[in-house]
N, C-alpha and C positions, 0 to 999 in steps of 0.2 A: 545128517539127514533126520528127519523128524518124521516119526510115523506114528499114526493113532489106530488103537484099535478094538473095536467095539463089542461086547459080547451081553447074554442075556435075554436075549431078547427068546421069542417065542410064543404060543399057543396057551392064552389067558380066556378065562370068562367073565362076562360081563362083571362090573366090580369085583373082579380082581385086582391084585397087584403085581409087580416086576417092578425088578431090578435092572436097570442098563447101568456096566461099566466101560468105562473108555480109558485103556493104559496109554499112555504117554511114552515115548523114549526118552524124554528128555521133562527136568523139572518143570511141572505145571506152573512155577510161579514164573516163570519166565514167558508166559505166553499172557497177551493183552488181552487177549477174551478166550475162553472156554465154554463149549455149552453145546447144545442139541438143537439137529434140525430133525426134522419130517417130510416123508413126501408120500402121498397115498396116491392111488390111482389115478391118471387123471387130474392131478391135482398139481401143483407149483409145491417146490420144497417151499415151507415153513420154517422159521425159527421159533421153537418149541422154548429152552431156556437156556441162557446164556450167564457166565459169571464173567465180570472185569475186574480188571487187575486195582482199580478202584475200589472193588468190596461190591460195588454194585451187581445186583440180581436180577434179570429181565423173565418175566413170562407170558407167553402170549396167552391172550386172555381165556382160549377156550378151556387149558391145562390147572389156571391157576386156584390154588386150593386143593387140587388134588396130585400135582407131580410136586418135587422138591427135586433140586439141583442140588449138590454136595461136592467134597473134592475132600481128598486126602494125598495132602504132601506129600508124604511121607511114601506114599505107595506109587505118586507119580496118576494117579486116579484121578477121573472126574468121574459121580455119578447121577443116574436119573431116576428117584424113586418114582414109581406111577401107581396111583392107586384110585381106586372106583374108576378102573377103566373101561372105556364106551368103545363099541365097535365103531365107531368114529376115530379113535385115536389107533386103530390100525394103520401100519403106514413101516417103511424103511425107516429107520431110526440112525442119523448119522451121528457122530459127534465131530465134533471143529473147530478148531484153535485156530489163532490169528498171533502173529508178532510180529513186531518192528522191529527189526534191527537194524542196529545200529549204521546208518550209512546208507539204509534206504530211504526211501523218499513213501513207502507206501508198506501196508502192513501185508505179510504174506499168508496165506493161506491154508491153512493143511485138513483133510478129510480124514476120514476111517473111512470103510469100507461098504458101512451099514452093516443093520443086524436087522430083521424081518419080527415086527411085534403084528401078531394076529388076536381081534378080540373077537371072538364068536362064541356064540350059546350052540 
């Protein structure tokens, strides 16, 4: 069973920063993507930033420059540093792994739970 789970999150003012971390049960190198969505009110979940088992780094463009994706093997961690936060980037904060295994035909899916990032003055 794979479970992700998300914590950090919380009541920041404008340009601040957070921390999201997302533990893993199981080793993060084993998952084909890692990474963070969002969904604010109203609004469609986003894919905020994502890592591949490629090395490659996605961010969607309104974050970029100011979040950093990260990971630490070793703790089974993905995180999402956020800084000069906008009460724009208020929102549920998921994270979300993807893997193939072997003998599937399609890569499967796993969430956290969400963690609740509020930016207000």
């Amino acid at each position: 069973q794979v479970q992700l789970v998300e914590s950090g999150g919380g009541l920041v003012q404008p340009g601040g920063s957070l921390r999201l971390s997302c533990a893993a049960s199981r080793i993060i190198f084993s998952f084909n993507a890692l990474g963070w969505y969002r969904q604010a009110p109203g609004r469609q979940r986003e894919l905020v930033a994502r890592l591949t088992s490629g090395g490659g780094i996605d961010y969607v463009d309104s974050v970029k420059g100011r979040f950093t994706i990260s990971r630490d093997n070793a703790k089974n961690t993905v995180y999402l540093q956020m800084n000069s936060l906008k009460p724009e980037d208020t929102a549920v904060y998921y994270c979300n792994g993807k893997i193939k295994w072997v003998g599937r035909p399609y890569e499967d899916d796993y969430w956290g739970q969400g963690t609740q990032v509020t930016v207000s003055s």
